[in-house]
C-alpha positions in Angstrom: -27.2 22.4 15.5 -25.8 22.7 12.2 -22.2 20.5 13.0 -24.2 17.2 13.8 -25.4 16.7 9.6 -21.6 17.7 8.7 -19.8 15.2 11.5 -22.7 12.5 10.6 -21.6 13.0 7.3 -17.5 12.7 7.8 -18.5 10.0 9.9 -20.2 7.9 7.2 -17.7 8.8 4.6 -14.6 7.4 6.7 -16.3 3.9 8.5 -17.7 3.5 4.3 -14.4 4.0 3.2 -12.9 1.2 5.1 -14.6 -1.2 3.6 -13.4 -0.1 0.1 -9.9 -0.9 -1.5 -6.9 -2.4 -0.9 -6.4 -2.7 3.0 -3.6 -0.7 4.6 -1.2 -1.2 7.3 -2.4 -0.4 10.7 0.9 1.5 11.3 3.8 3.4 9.2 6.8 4.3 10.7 9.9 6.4 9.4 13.3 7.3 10.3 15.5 9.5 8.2 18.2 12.6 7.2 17.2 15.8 6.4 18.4 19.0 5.3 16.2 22.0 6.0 16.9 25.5 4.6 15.6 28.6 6.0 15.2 31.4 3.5 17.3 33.3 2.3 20.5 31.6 2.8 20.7 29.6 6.3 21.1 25.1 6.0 21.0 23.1 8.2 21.2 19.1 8.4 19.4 16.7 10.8 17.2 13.6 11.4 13.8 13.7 11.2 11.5 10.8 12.9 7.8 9.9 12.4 4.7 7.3 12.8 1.4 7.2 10.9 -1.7 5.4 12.4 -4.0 4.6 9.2 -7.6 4.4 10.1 -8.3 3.1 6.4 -6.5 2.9 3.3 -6.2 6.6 2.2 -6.1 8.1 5.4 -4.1 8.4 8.9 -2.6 10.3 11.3 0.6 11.0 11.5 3.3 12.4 14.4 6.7 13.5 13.6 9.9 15.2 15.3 12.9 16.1 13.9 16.1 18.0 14.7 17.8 20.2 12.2 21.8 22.0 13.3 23.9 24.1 12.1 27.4 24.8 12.5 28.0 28.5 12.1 28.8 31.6 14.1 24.6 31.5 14.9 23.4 28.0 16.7 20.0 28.2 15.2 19.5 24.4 15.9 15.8 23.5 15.5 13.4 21.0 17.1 10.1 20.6 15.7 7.2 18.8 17.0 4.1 18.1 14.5 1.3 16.1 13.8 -1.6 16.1 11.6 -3.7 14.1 8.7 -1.7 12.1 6.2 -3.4 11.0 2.5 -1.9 8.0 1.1 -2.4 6.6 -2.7 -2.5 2.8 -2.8 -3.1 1.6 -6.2 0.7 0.0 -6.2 2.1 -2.6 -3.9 5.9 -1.5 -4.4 5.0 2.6 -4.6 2.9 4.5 -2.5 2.4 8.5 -2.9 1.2 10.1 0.5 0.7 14.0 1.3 0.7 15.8 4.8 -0.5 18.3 6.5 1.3 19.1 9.9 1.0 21.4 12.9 3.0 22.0 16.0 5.6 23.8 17.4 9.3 24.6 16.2 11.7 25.0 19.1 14.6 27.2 17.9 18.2 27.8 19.5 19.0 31.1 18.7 22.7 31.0 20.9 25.3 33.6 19.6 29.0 32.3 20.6 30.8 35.4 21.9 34.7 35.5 21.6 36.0 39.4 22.4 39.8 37.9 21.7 39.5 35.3 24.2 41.8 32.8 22.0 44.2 35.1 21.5 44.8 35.5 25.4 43.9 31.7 26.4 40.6 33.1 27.9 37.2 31.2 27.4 35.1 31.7 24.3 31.4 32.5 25.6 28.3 31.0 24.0 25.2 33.2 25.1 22.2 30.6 24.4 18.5 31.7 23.7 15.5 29.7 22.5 12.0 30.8 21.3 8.7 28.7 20.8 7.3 29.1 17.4 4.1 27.6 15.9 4.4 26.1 12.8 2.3 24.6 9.7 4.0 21.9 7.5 2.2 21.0 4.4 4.4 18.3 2.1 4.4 14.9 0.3 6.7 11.9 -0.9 6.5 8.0 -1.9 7.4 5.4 -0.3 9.5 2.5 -2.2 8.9 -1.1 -1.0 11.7 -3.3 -1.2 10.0 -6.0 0.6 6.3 -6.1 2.3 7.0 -4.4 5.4 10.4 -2.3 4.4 11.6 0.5 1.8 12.7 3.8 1.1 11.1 7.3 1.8 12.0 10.2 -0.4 10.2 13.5 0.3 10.4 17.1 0.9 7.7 20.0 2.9 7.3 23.7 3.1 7.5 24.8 6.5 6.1 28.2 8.1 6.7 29.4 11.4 4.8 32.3 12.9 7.3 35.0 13.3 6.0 35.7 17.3 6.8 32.9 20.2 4.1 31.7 21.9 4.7 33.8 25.3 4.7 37.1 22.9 1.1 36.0 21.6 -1.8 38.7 22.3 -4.8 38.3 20.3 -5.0 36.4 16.8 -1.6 34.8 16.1 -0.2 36.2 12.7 1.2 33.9 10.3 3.6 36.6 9.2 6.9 34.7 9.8 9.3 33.2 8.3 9.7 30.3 5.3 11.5 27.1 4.9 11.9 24.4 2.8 12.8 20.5 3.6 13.8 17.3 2.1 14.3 14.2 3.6 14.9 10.2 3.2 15.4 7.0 4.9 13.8 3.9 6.1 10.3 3.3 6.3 8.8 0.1 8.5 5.1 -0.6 8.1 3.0 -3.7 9.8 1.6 -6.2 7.3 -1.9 -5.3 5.8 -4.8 -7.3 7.2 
């Protein structure tokens, strides 16, 4: 089977690794603001919530959910669920670059408030809620700042595509046809002492 030589090989390359470099912290964790803006013209501002298990010093694998709202005529507030590989530079004990790629899902409230002159008459105004499932990739980067060993700053921004179809629409290969966004975010980082 031609997959056995190719895992051996990942295999090798990340036990080897471990050995090498400056060792890492066995966990990274990170809580945060963000503002998230959908193109063309739609913001919205949030939290945003994640954890990083390194298995050596340049790699690990990373979880994340955040929640993004806005406060507009259209409640399109957003819930995303990802995870995926994280790369992290460790040359400097006070800075360290790392770069993500995630994938998940992207739950959207797409509630429309309905008035038809209800104020006017002392009547109710009507919010009509809707929410769709959307798959989404994440690729993105930042640094984190030590202030001490095991606390600092995160700075750091993603591109974010969602697949324009929810998932109870999907027939055959899902498209990636869909719809863009773009993200930064800060706030605390915590990580466990290096070993």
């Amino acid at each position: 089977m031609k997959l056995n030589p190719i895992l051996s090989i990942l295999l090798a390359v990340t036990f080897v690794s471990t050995s090498f470099g400056q060792n890492a912290p066995s966990v990274e964790a990170s809580l945060g603001l963000s503002f998230l803006r959908e193109q063309p013209n739609l913001n919205r501002y949030g939290w945003v919530a994640s954890a990083a298990g390194n298995v050596n010093h340049w790699f690990g694998v990373k979880g994340e959910v955040a929640g993004n709202y806005t406060d507009s005529f259209f409640h399109r507030d957003a819930h995303s669920f990802l995870a995926g590989p994280q790369f992290t530079v460790r040359r400097k004990a006070s800075v360290t670059p790392w770069a993500h790629f995630l994938l998940g899902v992207v739950r959207t409230g797409q509630g429309t408030t309905v008035d038809f002159l209800a104020e006017s008459r002392g009547g109710p105004v009507v919010f009509v809620p809707a929410t769709t499932s959307e798959f989404a990739i994440q690729p993105g980067g930042g640094v984190d700042l030590w202030l001490r060993g095991t606390f600092g700053i995160r700075l750091g921004a993603d591109y974010r595509r969602l697949n324009r179809k929810p998932f109870h629409q999907q027939s055959g290969p899902t498209s990636f046809n869909g719809r863009d966004y773009f993200r930064l975010h800060t706030g605390i980082v915590f990580r466990t002492r290096a070993e």
